[in-house]
C-alpha positions in Angstrom: 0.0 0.0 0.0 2.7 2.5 -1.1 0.2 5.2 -2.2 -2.3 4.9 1.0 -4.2 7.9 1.5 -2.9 9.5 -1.8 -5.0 11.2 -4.3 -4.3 11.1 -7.8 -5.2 12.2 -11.4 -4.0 9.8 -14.7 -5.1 11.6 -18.0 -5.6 8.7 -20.8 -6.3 6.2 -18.2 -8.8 4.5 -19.9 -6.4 2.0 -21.9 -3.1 1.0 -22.8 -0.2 2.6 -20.7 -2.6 4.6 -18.5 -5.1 1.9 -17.5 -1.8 -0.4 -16.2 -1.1 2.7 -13.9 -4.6 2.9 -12.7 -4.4 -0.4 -11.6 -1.2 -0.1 -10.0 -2.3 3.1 -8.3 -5.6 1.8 -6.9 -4.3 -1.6 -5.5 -1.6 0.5 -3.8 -3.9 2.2 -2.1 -4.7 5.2 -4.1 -7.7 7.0 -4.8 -7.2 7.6 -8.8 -9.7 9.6 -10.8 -9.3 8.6 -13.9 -9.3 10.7 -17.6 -10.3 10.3 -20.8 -11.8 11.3 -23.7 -13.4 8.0 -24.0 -16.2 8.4 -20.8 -17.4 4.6 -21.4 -13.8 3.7 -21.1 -12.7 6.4 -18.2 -16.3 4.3 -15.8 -15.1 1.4 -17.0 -11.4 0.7 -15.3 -12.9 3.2 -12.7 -15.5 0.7 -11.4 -13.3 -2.4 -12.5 -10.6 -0.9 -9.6 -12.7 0.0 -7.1 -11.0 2.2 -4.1 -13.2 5.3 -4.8 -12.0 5.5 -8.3 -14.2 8.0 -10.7 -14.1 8.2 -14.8 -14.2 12.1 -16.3 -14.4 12.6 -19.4 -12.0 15.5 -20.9 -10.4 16.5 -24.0 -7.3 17.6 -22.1 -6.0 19.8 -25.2 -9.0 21.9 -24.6 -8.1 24.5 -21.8 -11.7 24.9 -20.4 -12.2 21.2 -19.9 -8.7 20.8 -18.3 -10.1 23.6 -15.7 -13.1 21.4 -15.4 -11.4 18.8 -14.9 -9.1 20.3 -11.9 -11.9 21.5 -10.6 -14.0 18.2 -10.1 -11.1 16.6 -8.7 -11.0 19.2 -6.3 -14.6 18.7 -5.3 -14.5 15.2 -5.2 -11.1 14.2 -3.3 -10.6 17.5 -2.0 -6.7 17.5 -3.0 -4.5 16.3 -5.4 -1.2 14.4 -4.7 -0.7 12.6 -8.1 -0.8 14.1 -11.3 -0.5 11.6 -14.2 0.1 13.2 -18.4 -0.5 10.0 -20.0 -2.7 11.3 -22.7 -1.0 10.7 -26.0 -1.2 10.8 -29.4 0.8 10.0 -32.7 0.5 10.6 -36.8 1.5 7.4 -38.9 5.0 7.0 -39.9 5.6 8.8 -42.8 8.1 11.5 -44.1 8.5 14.5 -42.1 7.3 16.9 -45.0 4.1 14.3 -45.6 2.6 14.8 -41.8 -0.5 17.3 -42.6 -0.9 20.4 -40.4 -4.0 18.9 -39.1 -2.1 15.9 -37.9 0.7 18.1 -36.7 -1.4 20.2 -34.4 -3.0 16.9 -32.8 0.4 15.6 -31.9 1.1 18.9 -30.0 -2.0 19.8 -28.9 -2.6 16.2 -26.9 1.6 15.7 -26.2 2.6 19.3 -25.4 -0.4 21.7 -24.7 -1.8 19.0 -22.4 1.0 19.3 -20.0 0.8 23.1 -19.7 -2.8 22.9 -19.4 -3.0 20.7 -16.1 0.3 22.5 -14.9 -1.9 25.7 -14.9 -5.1 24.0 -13.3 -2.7 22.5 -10.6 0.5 23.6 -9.6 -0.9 26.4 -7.9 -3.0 24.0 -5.9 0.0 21.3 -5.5 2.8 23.9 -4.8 0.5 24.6 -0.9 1.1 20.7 0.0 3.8 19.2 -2.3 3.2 16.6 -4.8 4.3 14.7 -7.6 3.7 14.7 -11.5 4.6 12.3 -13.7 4.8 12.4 -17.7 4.7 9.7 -19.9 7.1 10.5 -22.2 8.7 7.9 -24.8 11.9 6.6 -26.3 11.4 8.3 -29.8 12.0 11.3 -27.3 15.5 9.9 -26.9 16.3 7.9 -29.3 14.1 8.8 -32.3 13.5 6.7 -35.5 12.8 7.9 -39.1 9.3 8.9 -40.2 7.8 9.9 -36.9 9.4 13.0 -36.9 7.2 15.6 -35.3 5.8 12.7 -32.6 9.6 12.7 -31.5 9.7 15.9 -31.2 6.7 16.2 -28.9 8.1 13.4 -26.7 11.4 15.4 -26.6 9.5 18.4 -25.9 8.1 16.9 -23.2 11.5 15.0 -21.4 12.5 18.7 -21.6 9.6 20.2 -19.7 9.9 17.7 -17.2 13.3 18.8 -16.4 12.3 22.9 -16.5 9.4 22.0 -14.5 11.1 19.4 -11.7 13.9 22.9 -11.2 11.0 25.3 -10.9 8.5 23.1 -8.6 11.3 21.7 -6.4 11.7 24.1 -4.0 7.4 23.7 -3.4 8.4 19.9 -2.9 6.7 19.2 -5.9 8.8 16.2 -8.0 7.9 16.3 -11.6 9.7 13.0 -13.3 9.1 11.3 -16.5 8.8 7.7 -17.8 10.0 6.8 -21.3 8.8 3.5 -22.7 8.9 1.7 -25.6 6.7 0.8 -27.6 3.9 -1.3 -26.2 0.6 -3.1 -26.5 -1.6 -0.6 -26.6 -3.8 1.2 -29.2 -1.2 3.2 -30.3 1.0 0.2 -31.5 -0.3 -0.2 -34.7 -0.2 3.6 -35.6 3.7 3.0 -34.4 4.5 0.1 -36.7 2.7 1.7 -39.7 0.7 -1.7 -39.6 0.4 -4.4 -37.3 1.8 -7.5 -38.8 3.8 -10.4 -37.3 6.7 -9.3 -40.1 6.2 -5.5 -38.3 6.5 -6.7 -35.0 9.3 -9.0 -35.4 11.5 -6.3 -37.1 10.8 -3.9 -34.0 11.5 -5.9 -31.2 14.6 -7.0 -32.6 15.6 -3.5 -31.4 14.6 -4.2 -28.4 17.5 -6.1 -25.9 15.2 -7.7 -23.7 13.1 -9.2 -26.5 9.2 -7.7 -25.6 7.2 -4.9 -25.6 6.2 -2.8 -22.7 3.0 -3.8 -20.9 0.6 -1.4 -18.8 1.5 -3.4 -16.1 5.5 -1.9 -16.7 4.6 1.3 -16.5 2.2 1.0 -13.5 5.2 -0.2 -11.4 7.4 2.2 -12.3 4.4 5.1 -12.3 4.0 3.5 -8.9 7.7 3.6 -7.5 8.5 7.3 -8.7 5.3 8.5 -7.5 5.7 7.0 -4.4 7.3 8.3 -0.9 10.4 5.8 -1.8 11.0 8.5 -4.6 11.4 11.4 -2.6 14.8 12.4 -3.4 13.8 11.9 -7.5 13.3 14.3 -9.7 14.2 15.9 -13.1 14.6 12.2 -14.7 13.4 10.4 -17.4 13.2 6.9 -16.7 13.4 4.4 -19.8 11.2 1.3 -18.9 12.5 0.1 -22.8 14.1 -3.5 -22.3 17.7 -1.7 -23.1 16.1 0.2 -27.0 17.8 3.2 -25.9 21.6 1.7 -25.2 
């Protein structure tokens, strides 16, 4: 029960990455609610874990719904302690010059914007009791491959803002870490491979050391240890949960 008694928020929690950190934060003791633009999805894992768990639906590129959103999490738990940026998005892989300006605002609208958005609907309210935030950053932040240019670039962006915010937010006892996985099985996979075929997925995990993909249930423990009292003296990193892709 590392996170007894803790509040916390996890933005695209209704699948993939998020939902395996909504699991891990409600059997540690956690009360998570959790966001999505997918409100089915968001009730769903929220009654599957129990705990006091609640689904909101919110289009957390949109700055009024973000407010919203702070705002019933305020009413309901009274305090936040965890703030989760898992919300992501991706174009296809194609050449950088292909991606349309409609695809290139989404990419930095859900990736970037989002994390500025909750920052601004939270920080004040975390920087009175200390806190952590945690954004789900990637590999192709670190170690980027051809022809997903400008979704590298986001996931850069945001191993970058982690860092800014961890030296700004320190001081409040606010840690502010990142976690940088690889790809996984979740519903962006096959927008990653370009399409999902056993030919696909044998030629990426052959860049992968330790054979496999990243699970949900990956990133929950490591969501789970960095947002956690054991990770009081972290901050600033960005943690590769990547079976060795980025050596």
């Amino acid at each position: 029960m590392r996170l007894d008694g803790k509040t916390a928020i996890v933005t695209g929690g209704a699948s993939g990455f998020g939902a395996g950190i909504v699991r891990k934060f409600a059997a540690e003791g956690a009360r998570v609610m959790v966001v999505d633009i997918n409100a089915d999805g968001a009730d769903g894992i929220a009654e599957e874990v129990g705990g006091g768990a609640f689904g909101h639906a919110c289009n957390v590129a949109n700055g009024g719904a973000v407010a919203e959103m702070a705002k019933k999490a305020l009413s309901e738990m009274g305090h936040v302690d965890i703030l989760v940026n898992n919300a992501g998005v991706t174009h296809l892989p194609k050449p950088m010059e292909e991606v349309t300006d409609e695809e290139f605002d989404h990419v930095f609208l859900v990736n970037c914007k989002s994390v500025y958005l909750t920052a601004r609907a939270l920080v004040p309210h975390m920087k009175q009791r200390g806190g952590a935030i945690l954004n789900v950053a990637s590999t192709a932040g670190l170690s980027p491959r051809p022809n997903l240019n400008w979704y590298n670039a986001s996931k850069g962006w945001m191993v970058t803002a982690t860092k800014t915010m961890a030296v700004e937010l320190a001081p409040r006892q606010v840690r502010v870490n990142a976690l940088c996985p690889v790809a996984g099985e979740t519903p962006l996979l096959a927008s990653f491979l370009g399409e999902d075929t056993p030919e696909m997925r044998a030629k990426f995990l052959s860049t992968i050391p330790i054979g496999r993909f990243s699970t949900p249930e990956d990133l929950g423990n490591a969501a789970c240890f960095l947002c956690s009292d054991e990770a009081s003296m972290i901050t600033g990193v960005a943690m590769e949960v990547d079976g060795g892709r980025c050596i």
